[in-house]
C-alpha positions as CSV (number, residue, x, y, z in Angstrom):
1,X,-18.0,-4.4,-13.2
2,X,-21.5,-5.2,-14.4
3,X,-21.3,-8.7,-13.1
4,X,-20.5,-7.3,-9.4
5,X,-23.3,-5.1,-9.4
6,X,-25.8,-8.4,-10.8
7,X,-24.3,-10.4,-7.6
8,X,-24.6,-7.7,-5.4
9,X,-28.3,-6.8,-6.5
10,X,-29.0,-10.6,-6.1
11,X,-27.9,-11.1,-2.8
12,X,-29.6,-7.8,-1.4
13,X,-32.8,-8.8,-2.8
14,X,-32.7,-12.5,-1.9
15,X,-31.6,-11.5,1.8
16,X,-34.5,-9.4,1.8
17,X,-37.1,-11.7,1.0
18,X,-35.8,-14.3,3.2
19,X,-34.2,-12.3,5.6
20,X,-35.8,-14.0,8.8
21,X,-35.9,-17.2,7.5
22,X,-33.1,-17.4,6.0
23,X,-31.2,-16.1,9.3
24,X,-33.5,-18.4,11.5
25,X,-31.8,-21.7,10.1
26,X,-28.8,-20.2,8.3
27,X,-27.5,-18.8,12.3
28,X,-26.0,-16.1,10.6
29,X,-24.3,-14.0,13.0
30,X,-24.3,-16.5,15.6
31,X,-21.6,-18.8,13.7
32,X,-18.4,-20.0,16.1
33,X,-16.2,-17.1,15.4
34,X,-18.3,-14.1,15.5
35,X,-17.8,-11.9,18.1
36,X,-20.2,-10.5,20.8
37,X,-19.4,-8.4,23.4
38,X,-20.6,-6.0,26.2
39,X,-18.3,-3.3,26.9
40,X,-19.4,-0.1,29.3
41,X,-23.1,-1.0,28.6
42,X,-22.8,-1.2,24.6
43,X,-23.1,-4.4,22.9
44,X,-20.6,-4.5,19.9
45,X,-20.7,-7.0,17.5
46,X,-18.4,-8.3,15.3
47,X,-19.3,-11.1,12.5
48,X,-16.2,-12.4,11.2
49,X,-17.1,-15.9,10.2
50,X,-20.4,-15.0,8.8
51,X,-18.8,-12.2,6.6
52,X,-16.2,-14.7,5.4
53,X,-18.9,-17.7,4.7
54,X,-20.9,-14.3,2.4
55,X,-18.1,-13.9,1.1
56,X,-17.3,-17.3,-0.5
57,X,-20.5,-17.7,-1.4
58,X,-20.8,-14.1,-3.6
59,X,-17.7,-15.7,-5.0
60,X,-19.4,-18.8,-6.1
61,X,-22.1,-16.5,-7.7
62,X,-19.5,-14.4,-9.4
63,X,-17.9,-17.1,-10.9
64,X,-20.9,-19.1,-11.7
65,X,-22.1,-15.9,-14.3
């Protein structure tokens, strides 16, 4: 459980420092497979691959520890 909440505190603080940078050359969000849409004048978003592609790499993190 402890090394969850390590990974977890990593990635929010390392996302926050290079938040705009990191999503500048990164293109997360904007991966093939993430979903944009405008539906009755709302956008909705929906980030599949770049949840997955987070999600491997807190994997790597967690195993790494």
């Amino acid at each position: 459980m402890l090394k969850w909440l390590i990974v977890i505190l990593v990635i929010v603080f390392v996302t926050g420092m290079f938040r705009a940078t990191l999503s500048r050359h990164l293109r997360l969000g904007r991966l093939p497979g993430d979903v944009h849409f405008n539906f009755r004048g709302r956008a909705y978003h929906f980030p599949f691959t770049s949840t997955l592609l987070l999600s491997a790499v807190a994997m790597l993190l967690l195993w790494s520890i």
